[in-house]
PLY file of the C-alpha trace (Angstrom):
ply
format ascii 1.0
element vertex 229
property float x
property float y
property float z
element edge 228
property int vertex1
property int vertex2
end_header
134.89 134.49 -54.22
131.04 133.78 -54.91
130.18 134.43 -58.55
127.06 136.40 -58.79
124.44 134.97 -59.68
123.39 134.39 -63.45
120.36 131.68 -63.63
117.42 130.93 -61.58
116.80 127.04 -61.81
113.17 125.88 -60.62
112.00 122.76 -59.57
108.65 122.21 -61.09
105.99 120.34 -58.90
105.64 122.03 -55.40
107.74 124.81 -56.56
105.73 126.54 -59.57
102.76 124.65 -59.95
100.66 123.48 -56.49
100.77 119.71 -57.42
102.23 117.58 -54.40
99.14 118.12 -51.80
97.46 116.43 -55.23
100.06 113.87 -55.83
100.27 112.83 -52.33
96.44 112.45 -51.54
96.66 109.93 -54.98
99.29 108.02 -54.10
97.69 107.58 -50.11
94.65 106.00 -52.32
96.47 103.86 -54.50
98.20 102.48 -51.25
95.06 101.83 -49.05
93.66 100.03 -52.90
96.62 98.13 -53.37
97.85 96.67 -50.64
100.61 98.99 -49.41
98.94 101.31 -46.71
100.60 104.55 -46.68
100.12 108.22 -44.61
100.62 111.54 -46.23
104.17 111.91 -44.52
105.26 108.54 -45.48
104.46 109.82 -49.25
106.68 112.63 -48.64
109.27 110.83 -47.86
109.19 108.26 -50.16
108.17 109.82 -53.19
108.59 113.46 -53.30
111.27 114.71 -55.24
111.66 111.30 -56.98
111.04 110.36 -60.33
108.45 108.03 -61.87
110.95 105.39 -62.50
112.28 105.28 -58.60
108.64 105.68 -57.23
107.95 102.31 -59.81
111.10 100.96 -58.27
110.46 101.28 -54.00
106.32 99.78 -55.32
107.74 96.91 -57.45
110.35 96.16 -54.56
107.32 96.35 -51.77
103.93 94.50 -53.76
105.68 92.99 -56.90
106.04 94.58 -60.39
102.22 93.68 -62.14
101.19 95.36 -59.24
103.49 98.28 -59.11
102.59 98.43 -63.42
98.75 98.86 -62.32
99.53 101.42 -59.53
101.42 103.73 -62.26
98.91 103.43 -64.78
96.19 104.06 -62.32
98.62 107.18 -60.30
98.50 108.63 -64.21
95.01 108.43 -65.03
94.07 109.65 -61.42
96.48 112.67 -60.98
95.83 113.61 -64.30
91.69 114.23 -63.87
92.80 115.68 -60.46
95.00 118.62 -62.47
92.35 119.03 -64.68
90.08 119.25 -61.80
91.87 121.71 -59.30
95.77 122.49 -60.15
96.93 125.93 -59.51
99.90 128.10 -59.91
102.14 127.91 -56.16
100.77 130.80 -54.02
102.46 134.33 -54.98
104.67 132.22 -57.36
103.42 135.14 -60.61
104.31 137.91 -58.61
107.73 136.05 -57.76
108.16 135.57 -61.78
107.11 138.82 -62.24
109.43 140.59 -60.04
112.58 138.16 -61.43
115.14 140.05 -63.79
117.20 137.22 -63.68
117.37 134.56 -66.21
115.00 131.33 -65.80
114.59 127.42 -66.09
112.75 124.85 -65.50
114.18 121.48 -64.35
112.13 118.51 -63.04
112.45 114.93 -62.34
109.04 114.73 -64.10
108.64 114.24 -68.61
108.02 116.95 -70.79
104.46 115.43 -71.20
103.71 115.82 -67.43
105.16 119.24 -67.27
103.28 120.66 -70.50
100.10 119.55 -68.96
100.61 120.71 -65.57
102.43 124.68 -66.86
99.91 124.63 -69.29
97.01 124.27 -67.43
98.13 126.95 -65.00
99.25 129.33 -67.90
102.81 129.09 -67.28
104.33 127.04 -69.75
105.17 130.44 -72.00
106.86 131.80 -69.26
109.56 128.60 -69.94
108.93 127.91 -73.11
112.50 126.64 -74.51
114.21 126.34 -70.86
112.52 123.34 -69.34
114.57 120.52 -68.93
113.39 116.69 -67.68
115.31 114.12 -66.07
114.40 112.26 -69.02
117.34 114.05 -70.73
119.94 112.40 -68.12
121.29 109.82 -66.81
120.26 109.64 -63.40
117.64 112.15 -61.53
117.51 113.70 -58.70
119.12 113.64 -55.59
122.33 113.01 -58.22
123.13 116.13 -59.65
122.97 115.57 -63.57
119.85 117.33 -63.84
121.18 120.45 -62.93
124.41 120.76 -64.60
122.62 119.52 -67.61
120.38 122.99 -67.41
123.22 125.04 -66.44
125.34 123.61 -69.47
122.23 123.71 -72.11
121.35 127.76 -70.52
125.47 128.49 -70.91
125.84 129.56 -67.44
128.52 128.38 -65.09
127.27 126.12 -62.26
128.55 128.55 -59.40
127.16 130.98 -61.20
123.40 129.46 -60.16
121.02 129.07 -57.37
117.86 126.55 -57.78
114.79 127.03 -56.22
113.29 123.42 -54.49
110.61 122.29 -52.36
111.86 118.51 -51.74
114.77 116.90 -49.66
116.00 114.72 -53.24
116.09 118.36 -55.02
118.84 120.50 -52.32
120.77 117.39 -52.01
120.87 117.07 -55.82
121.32 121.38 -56.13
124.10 121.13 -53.36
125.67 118.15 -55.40
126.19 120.27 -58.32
127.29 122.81 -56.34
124.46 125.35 -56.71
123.38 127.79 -53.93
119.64 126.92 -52.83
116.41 128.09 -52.22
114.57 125.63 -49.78
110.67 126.30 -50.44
108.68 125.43 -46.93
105.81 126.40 -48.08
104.28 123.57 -49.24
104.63 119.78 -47.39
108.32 118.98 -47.08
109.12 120.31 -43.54
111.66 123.01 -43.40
114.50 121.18 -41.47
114.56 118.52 -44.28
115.61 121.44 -46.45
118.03 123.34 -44.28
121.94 122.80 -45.21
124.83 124.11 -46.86
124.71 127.14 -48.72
120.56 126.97 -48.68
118.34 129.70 -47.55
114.89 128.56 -46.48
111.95 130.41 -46.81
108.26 130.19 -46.27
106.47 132.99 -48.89
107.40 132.38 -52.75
106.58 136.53 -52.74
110.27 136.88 -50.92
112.17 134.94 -53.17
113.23 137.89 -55.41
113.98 140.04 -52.82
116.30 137.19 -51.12
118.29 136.39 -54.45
118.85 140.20 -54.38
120.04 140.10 -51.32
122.18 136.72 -51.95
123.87 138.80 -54.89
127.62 139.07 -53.62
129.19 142.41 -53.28
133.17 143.38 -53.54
133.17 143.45 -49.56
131.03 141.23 -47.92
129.28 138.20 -49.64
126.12 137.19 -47.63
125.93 134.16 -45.30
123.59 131.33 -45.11
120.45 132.18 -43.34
116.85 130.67 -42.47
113.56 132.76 -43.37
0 1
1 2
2 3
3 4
4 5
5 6
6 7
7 8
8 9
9 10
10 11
11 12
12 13
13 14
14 15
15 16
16 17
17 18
18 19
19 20
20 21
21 22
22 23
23 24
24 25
25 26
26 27
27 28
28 29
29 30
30 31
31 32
32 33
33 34
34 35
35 36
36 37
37 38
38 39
39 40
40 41
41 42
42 43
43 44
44 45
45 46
46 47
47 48
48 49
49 50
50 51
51 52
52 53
53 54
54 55
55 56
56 57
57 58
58 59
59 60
60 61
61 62
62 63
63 64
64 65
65 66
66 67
67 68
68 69
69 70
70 71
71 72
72 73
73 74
74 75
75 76
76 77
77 78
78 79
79 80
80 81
81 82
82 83
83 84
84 85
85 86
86 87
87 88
88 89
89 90
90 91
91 92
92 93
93 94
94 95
95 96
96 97
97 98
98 99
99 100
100 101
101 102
102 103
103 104
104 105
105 106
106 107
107 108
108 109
109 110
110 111
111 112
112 113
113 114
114 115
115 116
116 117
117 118
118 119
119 120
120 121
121 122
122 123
123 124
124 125
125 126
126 127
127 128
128 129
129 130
130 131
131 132
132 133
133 134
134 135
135 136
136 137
137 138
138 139
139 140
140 141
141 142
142 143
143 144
144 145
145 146
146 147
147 148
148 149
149 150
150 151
151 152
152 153
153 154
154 155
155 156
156 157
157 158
158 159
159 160
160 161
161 162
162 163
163 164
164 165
165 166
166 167
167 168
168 169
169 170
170 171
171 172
172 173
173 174
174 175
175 176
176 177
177 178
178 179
179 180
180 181
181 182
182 183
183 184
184 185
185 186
186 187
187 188
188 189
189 190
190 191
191 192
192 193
193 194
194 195
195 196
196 197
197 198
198 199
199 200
200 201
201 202
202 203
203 204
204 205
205 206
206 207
207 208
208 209
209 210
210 211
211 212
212 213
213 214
214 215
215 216
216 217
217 218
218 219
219 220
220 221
221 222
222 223
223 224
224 225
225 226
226 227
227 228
């Protein structure tokens, strides 16, 4: 039988706070600057859903590490004025909060530091306040699926028993890995067939996401099958 479902686990960037069109225009920069000329696609699939540490990895393996060392530091400073400058929450992402009665998490390849900025400047770090976990606080990130399991253990919920919400290829392989029922967002740049899979429902509109976890809820009769939005 399905377990119902107990904890809603969000990815961070692309998923509550508007951050990879930002990220990905930065990082197309930095490669035209620095030697390693990149498009906006090739930055999806690269980088999104990676963390700092394997992004520093595929630029040190490509241009050389002093280079791949200036390229992070200069990423930092760069995405960092461009938050400041124009980060918002993901569209209809507080009315999706809003309408939740489920219990919540955060969990992100990205550091506490990073996410405190980026919730805070968008006023939703109180919403998580206590229940946002980094791959910092793991062995590997994602696509493995310590990140997850790590959240589910440190919120006391079984892993069956949750369904993460993620915008990036790395994040539904990692969610699937742990064996979590997924959300695939398609609303921002990953395209939607590089989400689809097992046990993942992709949608389009962060408003529907409360209604389809609802609807995902497994009854005595008939739990609900896989679909696309």
């Amino acid at each position: 039988m399905i377990k119902p479902i107990e904890l809603v686990i969000f990815d961070c960037d692309g998923v509550l706070v508007d951050i990879e069109p930002i990220a990905a225009r930065v990082q197309v920069a930095l490669g035209a600057e620095l030697g390693w000329p990149l498009t906006q696609d090739e930055v999806v699939d690269r980088f999104m859903g990676r963390s700092p540490a394997a992004i520093h990895e595929q630029i040190a393996a490509r241009l050389g590490p002093d280079t791949a060392a200036i390229w992070s530091e200069r990423f930092e400073q760069l995405h960092r004025e461009a938050v400041d400058a124009e980060l918002a929450p993901v569209d209809g992402l507080p009315e999706a909060l809003d309408a939740l009665t489920l219990p919540t998490c955060v969990a992100s390849n990205g550091s506490h530091d990073k996410m405190r900025h980026t919730l805070g400047r968008t006023g939703l770090y109180e919403r998580f306040a206590g229940r946002i976990y980094s791959a910092t606080e793991v062995s590997r990130g994602k696509p493995a699926p310590d990140l997850f399991l790590h959240a589910a253990q440190q919120m006391g919920v079984d892993p069956e028993a949750c369904v993460v919400v993620e915008d990036s290829q790395p994040g539904v392989h990692a969610a699937r890995a742990a064996g979590m029922r997924t959300f695939g967002y398609a609303g921002g740049l990953t395209p939607a067939e590089r989400l689809e899979g097992h046990h993942t429902v992709v949608f389009h509109d962060m408003r529907q996401l409360p209604n389809l976890i609802t609807e995902r809820q497994p009854t005595p009769h008939q739990p609900l099958p896989t679909h696309k939005i």
